[in-house]
KEMAR-126502 format. One line per field, with one value per residue (C-alpha): x, y, z; residue number from 1. Coordinates in Angstrom, 2 decimals. Example, Ala and Ser with C-alpha at 12.3 -4.5 7.8 and 13.67 -1.06 7.14 Angstrom:
! KEMAR-126502
x: [12.30 / 13.67]
y: [-4.50 / -1.06]
z: [7.80 / 7.14]
num: [1 / 2]
***
This chain:
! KEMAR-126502
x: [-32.54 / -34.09 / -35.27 / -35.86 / -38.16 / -38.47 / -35.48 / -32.97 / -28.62 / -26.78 / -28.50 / -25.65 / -24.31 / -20.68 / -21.65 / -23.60 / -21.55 / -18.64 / -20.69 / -21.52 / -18.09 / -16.84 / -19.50 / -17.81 / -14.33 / -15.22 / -17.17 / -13.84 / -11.87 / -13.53 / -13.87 / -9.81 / -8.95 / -11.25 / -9.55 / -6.41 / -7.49 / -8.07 / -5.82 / -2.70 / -2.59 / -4.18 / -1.61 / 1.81 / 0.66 / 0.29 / 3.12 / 4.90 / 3.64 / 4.70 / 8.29 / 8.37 / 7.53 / 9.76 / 12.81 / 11.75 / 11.22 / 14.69 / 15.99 / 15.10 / 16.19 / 19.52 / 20.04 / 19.09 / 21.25 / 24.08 / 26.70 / 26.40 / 29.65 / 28.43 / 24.89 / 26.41 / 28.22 / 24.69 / 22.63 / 24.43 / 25.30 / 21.12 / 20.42 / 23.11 / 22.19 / 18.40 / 17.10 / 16.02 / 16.87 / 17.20 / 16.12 / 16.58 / 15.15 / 11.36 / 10.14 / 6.00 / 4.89 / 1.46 / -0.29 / -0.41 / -3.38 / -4.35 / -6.89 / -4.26 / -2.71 / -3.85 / -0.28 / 0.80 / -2.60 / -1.78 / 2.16 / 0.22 / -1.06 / 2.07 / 4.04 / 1.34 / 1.33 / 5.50 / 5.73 / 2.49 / 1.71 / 0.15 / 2.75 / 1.87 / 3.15 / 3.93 / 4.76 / 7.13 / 10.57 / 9.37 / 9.73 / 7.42 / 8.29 / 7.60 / 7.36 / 8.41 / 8.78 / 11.85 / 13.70 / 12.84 / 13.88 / 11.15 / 12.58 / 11.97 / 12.80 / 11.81 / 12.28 / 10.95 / 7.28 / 7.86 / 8.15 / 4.36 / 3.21 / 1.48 / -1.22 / -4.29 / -5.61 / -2.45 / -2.76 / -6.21 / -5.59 / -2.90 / -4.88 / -7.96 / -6.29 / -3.72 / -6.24 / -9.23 / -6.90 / -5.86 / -9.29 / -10.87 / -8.07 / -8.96 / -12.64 / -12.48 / -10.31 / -12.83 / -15.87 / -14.70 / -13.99 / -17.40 / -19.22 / -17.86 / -19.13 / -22.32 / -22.72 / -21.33 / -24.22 / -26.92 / -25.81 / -26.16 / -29.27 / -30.53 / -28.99 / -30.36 / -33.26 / -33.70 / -30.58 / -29.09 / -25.87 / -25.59 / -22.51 / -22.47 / -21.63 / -17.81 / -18.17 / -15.14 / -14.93 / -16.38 / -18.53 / -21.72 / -20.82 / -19.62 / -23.18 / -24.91 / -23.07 / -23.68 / -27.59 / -28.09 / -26.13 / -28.38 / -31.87 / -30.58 / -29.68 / -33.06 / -35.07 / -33.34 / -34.06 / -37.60 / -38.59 / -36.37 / -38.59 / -41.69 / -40.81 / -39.85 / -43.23 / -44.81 / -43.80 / -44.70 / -48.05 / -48.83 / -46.99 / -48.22 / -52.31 / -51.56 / -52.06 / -55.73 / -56.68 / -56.16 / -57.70 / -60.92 / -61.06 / -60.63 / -63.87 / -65.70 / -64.95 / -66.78 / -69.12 / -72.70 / -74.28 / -77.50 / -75.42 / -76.28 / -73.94 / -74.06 / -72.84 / -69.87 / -69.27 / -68.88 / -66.59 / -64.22 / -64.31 / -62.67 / -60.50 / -59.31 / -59.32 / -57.12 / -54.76 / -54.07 / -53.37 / -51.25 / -49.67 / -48.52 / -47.38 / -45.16 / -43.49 / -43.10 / -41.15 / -39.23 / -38.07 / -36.93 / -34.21 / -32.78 / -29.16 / -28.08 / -26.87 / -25.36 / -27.81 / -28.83 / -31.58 / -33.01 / -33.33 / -34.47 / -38.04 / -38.08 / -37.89 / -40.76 / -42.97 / -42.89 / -45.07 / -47.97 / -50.23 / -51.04 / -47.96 / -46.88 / -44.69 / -41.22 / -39.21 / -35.76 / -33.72 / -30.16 / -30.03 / -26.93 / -24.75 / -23.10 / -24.48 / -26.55 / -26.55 / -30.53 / -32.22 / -34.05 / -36.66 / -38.05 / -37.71 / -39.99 / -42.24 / -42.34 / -42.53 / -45.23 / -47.54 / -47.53 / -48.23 / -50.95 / -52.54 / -52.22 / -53.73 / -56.97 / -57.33 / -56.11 / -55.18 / -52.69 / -50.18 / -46.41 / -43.01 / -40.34 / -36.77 / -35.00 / -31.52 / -31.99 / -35.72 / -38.54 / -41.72 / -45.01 / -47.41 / -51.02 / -53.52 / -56.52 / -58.25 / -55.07 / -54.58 / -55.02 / -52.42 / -53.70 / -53.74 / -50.30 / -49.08 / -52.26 / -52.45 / -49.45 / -50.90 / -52.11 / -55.42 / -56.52 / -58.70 / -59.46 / -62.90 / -62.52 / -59.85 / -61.37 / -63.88 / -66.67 / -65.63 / -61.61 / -60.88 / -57.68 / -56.00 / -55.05 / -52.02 / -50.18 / -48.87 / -47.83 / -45.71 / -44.16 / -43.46 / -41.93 / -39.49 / -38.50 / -37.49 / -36.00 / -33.84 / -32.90 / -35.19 / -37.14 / -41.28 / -43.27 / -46.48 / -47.08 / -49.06 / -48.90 / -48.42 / -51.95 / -53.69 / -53.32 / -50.95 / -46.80 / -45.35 / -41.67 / -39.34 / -36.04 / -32.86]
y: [65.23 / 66.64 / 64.27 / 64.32 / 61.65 / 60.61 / 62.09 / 60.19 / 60.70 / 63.19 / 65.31 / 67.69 / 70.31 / 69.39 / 65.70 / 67.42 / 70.34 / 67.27 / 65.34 / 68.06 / 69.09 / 65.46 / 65.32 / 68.48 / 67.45 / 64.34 / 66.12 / 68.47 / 65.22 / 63.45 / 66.82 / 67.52 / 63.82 / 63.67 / 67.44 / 65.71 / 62.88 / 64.97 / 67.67 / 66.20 / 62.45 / 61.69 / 64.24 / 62.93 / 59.26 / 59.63 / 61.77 / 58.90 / 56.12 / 58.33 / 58.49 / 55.09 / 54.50 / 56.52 / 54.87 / 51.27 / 51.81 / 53.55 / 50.92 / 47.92 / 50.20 / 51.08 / 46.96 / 46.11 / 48.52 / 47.63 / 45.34 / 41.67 / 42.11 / 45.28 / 44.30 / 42.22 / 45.54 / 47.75 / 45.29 / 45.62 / 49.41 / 49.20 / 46.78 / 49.04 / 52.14 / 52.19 / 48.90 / 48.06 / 43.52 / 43.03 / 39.70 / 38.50 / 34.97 / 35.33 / 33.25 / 32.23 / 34.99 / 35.43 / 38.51 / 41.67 / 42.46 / 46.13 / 45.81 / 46.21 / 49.42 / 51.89 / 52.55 / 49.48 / 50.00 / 53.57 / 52.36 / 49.88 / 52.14 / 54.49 / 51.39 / 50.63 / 53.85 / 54.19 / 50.60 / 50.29 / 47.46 / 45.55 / 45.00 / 42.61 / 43.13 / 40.15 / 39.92 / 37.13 / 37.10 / 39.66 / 42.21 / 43.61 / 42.55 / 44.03 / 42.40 / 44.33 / 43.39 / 45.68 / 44.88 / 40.91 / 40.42 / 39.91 / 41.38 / 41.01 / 44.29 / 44.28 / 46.66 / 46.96 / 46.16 / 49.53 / 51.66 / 51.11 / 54.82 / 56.54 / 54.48 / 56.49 / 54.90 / 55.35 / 59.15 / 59.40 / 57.31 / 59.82 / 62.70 / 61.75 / 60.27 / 63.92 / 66.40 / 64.99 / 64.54 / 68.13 / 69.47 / 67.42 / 68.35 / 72.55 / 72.22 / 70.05 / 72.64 / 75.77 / 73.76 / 72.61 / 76.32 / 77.51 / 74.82 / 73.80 / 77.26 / 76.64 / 72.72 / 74.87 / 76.98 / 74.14 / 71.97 / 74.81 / 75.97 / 72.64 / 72.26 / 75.69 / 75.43 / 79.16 / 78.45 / 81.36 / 80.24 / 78.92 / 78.68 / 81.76 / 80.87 / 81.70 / 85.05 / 84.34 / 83.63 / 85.27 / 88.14 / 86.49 / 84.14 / 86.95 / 88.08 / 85.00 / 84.23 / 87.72 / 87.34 / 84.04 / 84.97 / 88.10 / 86.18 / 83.35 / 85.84 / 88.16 / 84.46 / 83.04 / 86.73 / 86.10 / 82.37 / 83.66 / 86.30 / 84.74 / 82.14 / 84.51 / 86.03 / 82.81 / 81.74 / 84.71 / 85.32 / 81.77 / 82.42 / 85.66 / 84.42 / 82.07 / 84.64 / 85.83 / 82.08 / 81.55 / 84.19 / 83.54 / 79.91 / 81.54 / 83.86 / 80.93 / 79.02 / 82.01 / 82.16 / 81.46 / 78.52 / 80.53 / 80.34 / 77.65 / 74.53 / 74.49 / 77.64 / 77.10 / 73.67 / 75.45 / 77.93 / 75.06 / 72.95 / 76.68 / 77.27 / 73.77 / 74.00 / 77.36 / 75.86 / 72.98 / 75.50 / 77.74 / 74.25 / 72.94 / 76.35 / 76.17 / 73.02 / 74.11 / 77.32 / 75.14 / 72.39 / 74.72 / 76.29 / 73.17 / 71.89 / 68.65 / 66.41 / 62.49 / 60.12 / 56.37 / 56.02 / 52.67 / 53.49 / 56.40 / 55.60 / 52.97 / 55.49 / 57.67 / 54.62 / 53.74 / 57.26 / 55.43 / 53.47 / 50.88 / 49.48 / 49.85 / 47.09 / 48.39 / 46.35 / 47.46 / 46.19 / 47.66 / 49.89 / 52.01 / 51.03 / 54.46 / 57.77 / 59.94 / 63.94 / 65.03 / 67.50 / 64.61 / 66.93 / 67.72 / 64.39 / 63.31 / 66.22 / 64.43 / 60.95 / 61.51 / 63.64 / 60.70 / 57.99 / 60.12 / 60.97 / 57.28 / 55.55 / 58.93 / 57.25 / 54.39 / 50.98 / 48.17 / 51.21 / 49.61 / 51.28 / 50.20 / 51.24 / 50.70 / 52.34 / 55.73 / 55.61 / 55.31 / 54.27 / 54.43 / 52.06 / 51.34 / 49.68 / 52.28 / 53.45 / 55.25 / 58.43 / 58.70 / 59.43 / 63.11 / 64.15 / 63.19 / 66.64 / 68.67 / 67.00 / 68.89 / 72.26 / 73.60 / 73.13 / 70.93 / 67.85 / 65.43 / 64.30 / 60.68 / 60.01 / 61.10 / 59.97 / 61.98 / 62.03 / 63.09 / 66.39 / 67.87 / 71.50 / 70.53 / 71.41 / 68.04 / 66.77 / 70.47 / 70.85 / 67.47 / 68.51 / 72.12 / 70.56 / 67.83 / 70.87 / 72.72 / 69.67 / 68.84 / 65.51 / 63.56 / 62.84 / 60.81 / 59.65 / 55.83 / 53.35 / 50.24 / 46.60 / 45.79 / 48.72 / 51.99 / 54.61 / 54.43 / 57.81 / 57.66 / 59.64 / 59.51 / 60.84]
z: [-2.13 / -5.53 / -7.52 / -11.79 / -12.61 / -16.19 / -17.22 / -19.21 / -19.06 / -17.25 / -14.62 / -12.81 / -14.99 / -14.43 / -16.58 / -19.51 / -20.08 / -20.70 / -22.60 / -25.32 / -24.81 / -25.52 / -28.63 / -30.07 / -29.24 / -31.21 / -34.58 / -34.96 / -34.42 / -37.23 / -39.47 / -38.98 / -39.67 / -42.92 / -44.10 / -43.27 / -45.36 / -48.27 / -48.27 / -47.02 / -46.78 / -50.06 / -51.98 / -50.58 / -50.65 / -54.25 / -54.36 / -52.49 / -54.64 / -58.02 / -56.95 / -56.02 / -59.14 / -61.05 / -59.07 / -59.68 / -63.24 / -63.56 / -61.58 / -63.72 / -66.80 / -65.14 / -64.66 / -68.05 / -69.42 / -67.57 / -69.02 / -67.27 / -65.31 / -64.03 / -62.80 / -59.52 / -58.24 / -58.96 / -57.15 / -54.07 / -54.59 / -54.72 / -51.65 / -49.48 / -50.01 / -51.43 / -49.64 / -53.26 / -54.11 / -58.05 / -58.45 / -62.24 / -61.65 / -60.60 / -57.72 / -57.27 / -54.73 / -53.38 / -54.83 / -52.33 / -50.44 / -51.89 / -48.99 / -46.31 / -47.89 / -50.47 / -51.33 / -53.21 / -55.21 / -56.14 / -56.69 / -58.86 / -61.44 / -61.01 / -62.15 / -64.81 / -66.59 / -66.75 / -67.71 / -70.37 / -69.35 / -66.08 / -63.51 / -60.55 / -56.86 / -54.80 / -51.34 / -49.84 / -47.27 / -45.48 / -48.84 / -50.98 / -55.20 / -57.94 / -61.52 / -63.71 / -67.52 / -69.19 / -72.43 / -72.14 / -68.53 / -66.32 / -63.37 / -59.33 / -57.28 / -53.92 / -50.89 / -47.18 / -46.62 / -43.87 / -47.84 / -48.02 / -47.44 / -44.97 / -42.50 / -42.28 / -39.66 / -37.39 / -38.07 / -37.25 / -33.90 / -32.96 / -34.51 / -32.42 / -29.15 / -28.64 / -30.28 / -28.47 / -24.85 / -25.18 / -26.10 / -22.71 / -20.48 / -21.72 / -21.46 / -17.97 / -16.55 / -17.80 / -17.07 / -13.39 / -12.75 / -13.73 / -12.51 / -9.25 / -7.68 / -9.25 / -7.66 / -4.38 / -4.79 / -5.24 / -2.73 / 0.01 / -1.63 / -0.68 / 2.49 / 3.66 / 6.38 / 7.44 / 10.19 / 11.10 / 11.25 / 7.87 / 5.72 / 3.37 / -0.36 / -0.97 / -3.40 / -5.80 / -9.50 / -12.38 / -11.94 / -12.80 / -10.06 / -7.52 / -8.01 / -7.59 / -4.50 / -3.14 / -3.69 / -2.66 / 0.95 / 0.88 / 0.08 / 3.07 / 5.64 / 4.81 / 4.94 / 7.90 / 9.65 / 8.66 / 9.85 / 13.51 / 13.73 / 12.73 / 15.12 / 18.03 / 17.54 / 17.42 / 20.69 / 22.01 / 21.05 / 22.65 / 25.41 / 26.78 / 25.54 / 28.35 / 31.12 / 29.72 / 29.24 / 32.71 / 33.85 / 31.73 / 33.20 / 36.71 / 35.81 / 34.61 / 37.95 / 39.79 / 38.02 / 40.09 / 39.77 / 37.78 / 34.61 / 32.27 / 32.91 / 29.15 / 28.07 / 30.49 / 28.88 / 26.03 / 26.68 / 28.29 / 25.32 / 23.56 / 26.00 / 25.91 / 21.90 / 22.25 / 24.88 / 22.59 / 19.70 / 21.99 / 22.96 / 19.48 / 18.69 / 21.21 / 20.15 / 16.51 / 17.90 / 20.49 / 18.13 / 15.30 / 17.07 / 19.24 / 18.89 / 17.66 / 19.81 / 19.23 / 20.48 / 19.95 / 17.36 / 18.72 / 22.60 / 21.96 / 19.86 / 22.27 / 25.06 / 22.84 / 22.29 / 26.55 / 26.75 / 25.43 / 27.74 / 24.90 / 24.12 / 20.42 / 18.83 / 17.77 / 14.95 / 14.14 / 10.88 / 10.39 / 13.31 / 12.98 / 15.69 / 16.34 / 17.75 / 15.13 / 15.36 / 15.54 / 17.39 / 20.13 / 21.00 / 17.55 / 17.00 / 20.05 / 19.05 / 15.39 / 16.09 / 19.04 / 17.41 / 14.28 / 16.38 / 17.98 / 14.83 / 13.64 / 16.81 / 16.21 / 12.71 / 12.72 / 13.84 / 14.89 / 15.03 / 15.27 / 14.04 / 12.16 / 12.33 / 9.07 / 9.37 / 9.71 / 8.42 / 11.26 / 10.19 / 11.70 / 9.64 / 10.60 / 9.19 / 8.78 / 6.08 / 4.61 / 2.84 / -1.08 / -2.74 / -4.07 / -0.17 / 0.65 / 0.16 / 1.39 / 5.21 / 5.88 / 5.44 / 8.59 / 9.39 / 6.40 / 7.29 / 5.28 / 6.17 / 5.10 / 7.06 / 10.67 / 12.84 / 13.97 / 17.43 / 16.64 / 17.42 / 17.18 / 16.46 / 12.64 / 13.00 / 14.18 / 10.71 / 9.24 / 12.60 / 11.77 / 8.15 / 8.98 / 11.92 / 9.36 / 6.89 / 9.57 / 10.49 / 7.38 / 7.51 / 4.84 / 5.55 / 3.19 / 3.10 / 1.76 / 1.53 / 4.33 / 3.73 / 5.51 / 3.33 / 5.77 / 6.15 / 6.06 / 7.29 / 7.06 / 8.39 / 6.66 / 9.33]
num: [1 / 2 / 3 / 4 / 5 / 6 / 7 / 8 / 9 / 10 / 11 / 12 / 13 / 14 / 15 / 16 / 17 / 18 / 19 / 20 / 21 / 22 / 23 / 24 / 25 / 26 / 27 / 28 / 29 / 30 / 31 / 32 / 33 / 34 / 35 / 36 / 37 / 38 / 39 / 40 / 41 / 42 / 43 / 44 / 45 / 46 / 47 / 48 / 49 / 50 / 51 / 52 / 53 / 54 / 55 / 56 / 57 / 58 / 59 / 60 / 61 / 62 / 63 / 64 / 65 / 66 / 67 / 68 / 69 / 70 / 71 / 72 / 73 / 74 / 75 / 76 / 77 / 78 / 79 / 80 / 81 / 82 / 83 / 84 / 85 / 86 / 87 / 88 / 89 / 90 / 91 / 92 / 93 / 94 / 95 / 96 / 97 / 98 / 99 / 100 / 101 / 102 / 103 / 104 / 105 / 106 / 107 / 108 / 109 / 110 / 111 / 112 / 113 / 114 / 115 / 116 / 117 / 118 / 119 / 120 / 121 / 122 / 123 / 124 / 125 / 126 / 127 / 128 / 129 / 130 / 131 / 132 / 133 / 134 / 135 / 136 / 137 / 138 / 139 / 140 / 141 / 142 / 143 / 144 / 145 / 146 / 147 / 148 / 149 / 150 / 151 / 152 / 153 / 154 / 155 / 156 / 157 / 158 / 159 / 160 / 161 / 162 / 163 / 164 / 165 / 166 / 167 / 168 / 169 / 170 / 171 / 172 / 173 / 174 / 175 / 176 / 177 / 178 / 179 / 180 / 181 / 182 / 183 / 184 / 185 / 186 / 187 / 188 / 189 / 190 / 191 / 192 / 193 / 194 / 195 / 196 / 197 / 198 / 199 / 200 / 201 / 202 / 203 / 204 / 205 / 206 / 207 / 208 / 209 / 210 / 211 / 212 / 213 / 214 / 215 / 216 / 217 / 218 / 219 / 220 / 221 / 222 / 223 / 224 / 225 / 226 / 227 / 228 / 229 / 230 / 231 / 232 / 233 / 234 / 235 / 236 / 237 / 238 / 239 / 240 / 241 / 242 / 243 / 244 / 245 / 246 / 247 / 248 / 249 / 250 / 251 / 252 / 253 / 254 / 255 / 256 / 257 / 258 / 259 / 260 / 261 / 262 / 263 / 264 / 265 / 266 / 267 / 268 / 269 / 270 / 271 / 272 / 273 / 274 / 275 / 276 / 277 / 278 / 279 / 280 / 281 / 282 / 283 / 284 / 285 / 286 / 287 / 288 / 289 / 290 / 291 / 292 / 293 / 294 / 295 / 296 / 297 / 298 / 299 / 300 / 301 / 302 / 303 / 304 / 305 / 306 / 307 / 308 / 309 / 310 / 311 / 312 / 313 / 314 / 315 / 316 / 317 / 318 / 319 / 320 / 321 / 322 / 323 / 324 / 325 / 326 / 327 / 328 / 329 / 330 / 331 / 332 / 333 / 334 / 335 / 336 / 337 / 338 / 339 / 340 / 341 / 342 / 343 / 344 / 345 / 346 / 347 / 348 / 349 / 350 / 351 / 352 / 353 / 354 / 355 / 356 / 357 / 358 / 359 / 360 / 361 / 362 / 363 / 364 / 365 / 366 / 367 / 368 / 369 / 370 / 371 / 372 / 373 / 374 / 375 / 376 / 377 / 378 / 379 / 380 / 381 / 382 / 383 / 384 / 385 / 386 / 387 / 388 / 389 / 390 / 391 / 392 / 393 / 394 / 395 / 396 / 397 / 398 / 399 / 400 / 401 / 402 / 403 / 404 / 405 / 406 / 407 / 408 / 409 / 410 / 411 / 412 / 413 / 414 / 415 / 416 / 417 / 418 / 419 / 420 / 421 / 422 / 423 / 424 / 425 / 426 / 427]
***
């Protein structure tokens, strides 16, 4: 699994394409709520408030104009069919809040600038009153605290909740179709081991994706071609160098007994060097290609670890308790040649089985961590880690890490509890 140290938020595509979709949604929320503001809300409301205005003042002038027998049939002509309560005797109201709504403040100085002088708004009895000094009367009108303008803050809620809903809902549905090829494309890209029979990218979409799709099935089958026949070769250049190898240990048995005993030492320690070369490559070739097959992950290091004349202690912690798909001879080929290389150069050698993570931990002098990655290049030695009396082809770790990539496994190199070496293989 790819991994992004140091790096902060989103990761996938798919999150920070809606993220700065959702940021952008938000700045034209806020930019058409303020224009809004401005442009429309500000206007009527004042509009609003003006007219209010103008009908309470002609209201208290239409009342004090009125003969007194007439007022009683006005005031409920008013209350029926303008919601408006003339109230001739004033009654102790708390002032408004202006806080609560910039309407009654605007109303306010509407009322102030018809009447010439201040006029107070009270609120009580569920209605909104206005004092309003005409002729000598100091007249009460109230009407429904509901008249009290438009609420800003409900528009922008509705504003932002449907414009920025509709403008997700869009951009999920482009972005999902654009990037839901591409997180295809990466997820296969990492799955992809040089198989032959891989899963070919569907090639659909846009063009630019067509394309990519086509490539990317082109580069896998061309690479997957490559590593078979690299492989194929492989086995059998070690395979047919068998045949001269035996016949050069036959010439060296017939050889008189004249002939240095040296020299022909010698020569057997190459031929034995060459057959363990021919040997390993052999393994690497055989492992890459096996099937998978459902097996038990605890018998089976157990099973691996009964090879070994000194027994090696075998701890398991979460075992899975069902079968697991692996390929049980690249595994044997893995775990042996690790346990081999850790008894050469190390000690105390035990393994762990944590889940579906095997560990082989000993207690030598350990690998720094600047080497972790280099030991599983073929060939490369590390001169501190290795005796002067190991031998070995080299080649032992970098066959471990190319059937863990050919599997699809996970190898890592840390440090163990006692001070040596932890390899772990992750399943």
């Amino acid at each position: 699994m790819a991994r992004f140290p140091g790096r902060l938020g989103p990761v996938s595509l798919l999150a920070r394409t809606n993220l700065t979709l959702a940021i952008s949604s938000l700045v034209i929320v806020a930019i058409s709520i303020a224009a809004l503001q401005v442009f429309v809300v500000d206007p009527v409301q004042e509009q609003s408030a003006d007219d209010e205005a103008a009908l309470l003042v002609l209201t208290a002038q239409t009342w004090v104009e009125l003969p007194p027998e007439a007022r009683p049939y006005f005031e409920l002509e008013l209350a029926e069919n303008h919601d408006l309560i003339v109230n001739s005797s004033p009654q102790e109201y708390p002032p408004v809040q202006y806080a609560a709504s910039p309407f009654l403040s605007i109303l306010t100085e509407k009322l102030t600038e018809r009447v010439g002088s201040p006029v107070a708004i009270l609120e009580g009895d569920d209605l909104v009153w206005v004092s309003l000094p005409m002729a000598g009367y100091e007249l009460q009108i109230g009407f429904s605290a509901t008249r009290r303008g438009i609420e800003p803050l409900y528009v922008a809620l509705i504003i932002a909740g449907l414009g920025a809903g509709v403008v997700f809902v869009t951009s999920l549905f482009i972005v999902l179709r654009v990037t839901r090829p591409l997180v295809e494309a990466a997820e296969r890209a990492e799955t992809f081991r040089g198989a032959e029979n891989f899963d070919p990218l569907p090639e659909r979409g846009p063009k630019e994706l067509v394309v990519l799709a086509q490539n990317f099935n082109t580069m896998a089958r061309e690479i997957a071609a490559l590593l078979s026949n690299r492989t194929t070769l492989l086995a059998g250049i070690s395979h047919d160098l068998r045949t001269p190898m035996t016949r050069m240990r036959l010439a060296l048995e017939l050889l008189p007994d004249t002939v240095d005993a040296s020299l022909i030492e010698r020569f057997e320690r190459n031929l034995e060097s060459m057959d363990e070369l021919i040997t390993d490559a052999l393994k690497f070739a055989r492992g890459t290609h096996e099937v998978a097959q459902s097996i038990e992950l605890q018998p089976f290091v157990a099973d691996v670890l009964s090879s070994y004349d000194l027994q090696i202690p075998l701890e398991s912690r979460q075992c899975p308790n069902h079968p697991v798909k692996i390929a049980p001879g690249a595994l044997r080929r893995v775990l042996t040649n690790l346990v081999t290389n850790a008894q050469q150069h190390g000690a105390n050698v035990r393994v762990r089985l944590d889940g579906r993570e095997i560990h082989v931990v000993d207690s030598g002098p350990g690998i720094p961590p600047e080497y972790r990655e280099e030991v599983f290049q073929p060939f490369f030695r590390m001169d501190r880690s290795r005796s002067a009396a190991t031998g070995g082809s080299g080649l032992g770790l970098a066959i471990v890490h190319q059937l863990c990539q050919a599997h699809g496994w996970r190898v890592e190199i840390g440090e163990g509890p006692d001070g040596g070496t932890d390899v772990c293989v992750a399943i």
